[in-house]
C-alpha positions as CSV (number, residue, x, y, z in Angstrom):
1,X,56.4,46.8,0.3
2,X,53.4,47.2,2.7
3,X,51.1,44.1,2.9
4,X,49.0,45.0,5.8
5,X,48.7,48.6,7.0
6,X,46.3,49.4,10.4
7,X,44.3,52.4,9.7
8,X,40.8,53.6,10.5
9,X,38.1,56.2,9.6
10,X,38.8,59.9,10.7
11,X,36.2,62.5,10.2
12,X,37.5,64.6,6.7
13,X,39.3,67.2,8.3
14,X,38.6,71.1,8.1
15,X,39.2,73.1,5.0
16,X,42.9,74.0,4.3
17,X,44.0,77.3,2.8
18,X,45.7,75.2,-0.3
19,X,41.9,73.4,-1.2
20,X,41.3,75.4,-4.0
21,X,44.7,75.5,-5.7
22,X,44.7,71.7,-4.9
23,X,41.4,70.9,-5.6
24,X,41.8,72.7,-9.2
25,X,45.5,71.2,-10.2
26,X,45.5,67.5,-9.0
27,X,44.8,65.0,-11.2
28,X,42.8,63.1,-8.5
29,X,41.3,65.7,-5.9
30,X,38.7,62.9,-5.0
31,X,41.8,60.8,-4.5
32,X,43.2,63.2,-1.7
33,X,39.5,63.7,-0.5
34,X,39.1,60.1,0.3
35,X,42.6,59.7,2.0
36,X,41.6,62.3,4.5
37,X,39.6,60.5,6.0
38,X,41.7,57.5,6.8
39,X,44.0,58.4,9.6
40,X,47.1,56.1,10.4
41,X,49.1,56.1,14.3
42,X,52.9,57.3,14.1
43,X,54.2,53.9,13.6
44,X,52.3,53.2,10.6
45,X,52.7,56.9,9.1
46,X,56.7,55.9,9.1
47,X,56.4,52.7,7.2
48,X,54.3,54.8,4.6
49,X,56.8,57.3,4.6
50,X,59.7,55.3,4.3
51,X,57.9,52.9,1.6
52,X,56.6,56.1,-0.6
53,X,60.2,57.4,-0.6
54,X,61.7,53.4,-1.0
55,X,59.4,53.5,-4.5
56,X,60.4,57.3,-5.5
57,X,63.9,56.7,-4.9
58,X,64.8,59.3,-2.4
59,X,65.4,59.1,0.8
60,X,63.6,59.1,3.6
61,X,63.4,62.1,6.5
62,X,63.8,62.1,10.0
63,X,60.5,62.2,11.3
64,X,59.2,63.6,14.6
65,X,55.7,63.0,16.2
66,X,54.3,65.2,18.8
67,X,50.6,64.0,20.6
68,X,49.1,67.5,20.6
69,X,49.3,68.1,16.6
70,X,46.2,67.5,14.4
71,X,45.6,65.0,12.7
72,X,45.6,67.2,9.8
73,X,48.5,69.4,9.7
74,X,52.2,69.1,9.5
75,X,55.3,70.3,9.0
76,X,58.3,69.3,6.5
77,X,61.3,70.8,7.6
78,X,64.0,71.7,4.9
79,X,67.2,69.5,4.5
80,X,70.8,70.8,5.7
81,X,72.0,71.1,2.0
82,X,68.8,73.4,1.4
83,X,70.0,75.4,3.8
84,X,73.4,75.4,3.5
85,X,73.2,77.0,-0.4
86,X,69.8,79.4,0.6
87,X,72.0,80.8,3.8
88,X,75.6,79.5,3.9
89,X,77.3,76.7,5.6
90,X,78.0,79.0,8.1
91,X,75.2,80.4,9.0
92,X,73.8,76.7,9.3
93,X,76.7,75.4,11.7
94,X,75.9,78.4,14.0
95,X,72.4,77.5,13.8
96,X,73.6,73.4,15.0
97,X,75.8,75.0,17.6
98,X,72.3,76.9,19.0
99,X,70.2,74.2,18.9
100,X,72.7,71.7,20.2
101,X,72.1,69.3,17.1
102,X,72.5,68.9,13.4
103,X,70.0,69.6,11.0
104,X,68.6,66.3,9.5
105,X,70.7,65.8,6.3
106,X,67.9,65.0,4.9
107,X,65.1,67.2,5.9
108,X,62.2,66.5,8.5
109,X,58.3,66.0,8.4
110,X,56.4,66.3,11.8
111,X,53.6,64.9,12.1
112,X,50.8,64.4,15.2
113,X,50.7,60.8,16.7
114,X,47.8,60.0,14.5
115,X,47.2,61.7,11.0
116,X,45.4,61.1,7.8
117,X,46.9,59.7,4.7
118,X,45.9,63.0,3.1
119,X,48.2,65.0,5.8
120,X,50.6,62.4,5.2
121,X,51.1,63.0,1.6
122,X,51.0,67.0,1.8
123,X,53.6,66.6,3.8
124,X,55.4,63.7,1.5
125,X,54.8,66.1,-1.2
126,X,56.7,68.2,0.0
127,X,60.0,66.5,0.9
128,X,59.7,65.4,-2.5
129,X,59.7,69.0,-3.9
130,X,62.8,69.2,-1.9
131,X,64.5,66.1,-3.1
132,X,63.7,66.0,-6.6
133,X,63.1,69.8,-7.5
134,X,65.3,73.0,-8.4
135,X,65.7,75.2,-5.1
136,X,63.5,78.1,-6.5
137,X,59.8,75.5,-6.8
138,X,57.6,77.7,-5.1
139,X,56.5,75.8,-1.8
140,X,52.7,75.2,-2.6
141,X,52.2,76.0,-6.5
142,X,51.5,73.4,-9.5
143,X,54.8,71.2,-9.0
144,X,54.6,70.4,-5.1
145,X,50.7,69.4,-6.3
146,X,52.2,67.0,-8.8
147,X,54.3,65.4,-6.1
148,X,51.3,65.5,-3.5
149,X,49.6,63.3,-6.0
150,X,52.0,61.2,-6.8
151,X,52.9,60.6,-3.0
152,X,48.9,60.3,-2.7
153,X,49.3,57.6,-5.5
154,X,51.4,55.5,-3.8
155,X,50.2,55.5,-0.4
156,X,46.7,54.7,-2.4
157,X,48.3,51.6,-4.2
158,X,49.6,50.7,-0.4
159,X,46.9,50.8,1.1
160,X,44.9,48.7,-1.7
161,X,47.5,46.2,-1.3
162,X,46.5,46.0,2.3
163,X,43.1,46.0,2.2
164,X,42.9,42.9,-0.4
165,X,45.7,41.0,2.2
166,X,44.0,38.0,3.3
167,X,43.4,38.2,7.1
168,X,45.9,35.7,9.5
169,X,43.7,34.0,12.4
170,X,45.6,33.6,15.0
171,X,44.9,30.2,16.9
């Protein structure tokens, strides 16, 4: 559970290409509204990460954080099992032997070094998508918005949590 969580006010970010879809399918645009304009630094992004998926009972990706991303855009990277039925296990094993790694078992979100809660959970919505839905869920249609919200729903409950934690002095 997240008690205290360091964020701090971001300007909203620009318009996205999914805002309308999103805007006209989640149960709580003003939610998602308000969360992009809280941004969080890369250590605190993980602990959100790893607590959203610690309540929704999947598990968490490998994340990556690179300083010259956005604030407001990411990427979630499919998991190896994904990829393994959508283009064989061989196909994936040559791709590892390219690369010079493994796919993450588990699939992958980058993220910039600081990005909003809103980014945050787009991405989160995602993974879950990928976790918790059949193979064929279209990547950005009326399903992934349910999990965006309920990603955004958790983060928001976190971040209520933290903002009523009584403050430690420190003597």
């Amino acid at each position: 559970m997240i008690t205290k969580l360091a964020t701090h006010s971001i300007e909203r970010g620009p318009r996205r290409r999914h805002d309308a879809r999103v805007a006209r399918l989640s149960v709580n645009p003003e939610l998602l509204e308000r969360l992009d304009m809280v941004a969080v630094q890369d250590a605190e992004a993980r602990r959100v990460i790893e607590h959203v998926c610690d309540t929704l009972g999947v598990e968490a990706p490998l994340l990556r954080f690179h300083a010259r991303r956005s604030p407001y855009t990411g990427a979630t990277e499919h998991p190896r099992w994904f990829l393994a039925a959508e283009y064989g296990e061989a196909a994936v094993r040559r791709t590892e032997d390219q690369r010079g790694k493994p796919i993450p078992q588990f699939g992958a979100i980058r993220l910039g070094r600081v990005a909003t809660l809103m980014t945050v959970a787009h991405e989160l919505g995602h993974h879950l998508v990928f976790a918790m839905e059949p193979r064929s869920t279209p990547a950005h249609g009326k399903v992934w918005i349910g999990r965006f919200d309920e990603a955004a729903k958790v983060i928001d409950s976190a971040l209520r949590v933290s903002q009523s934690a009584p403050q430690q002095s420190v003597n």
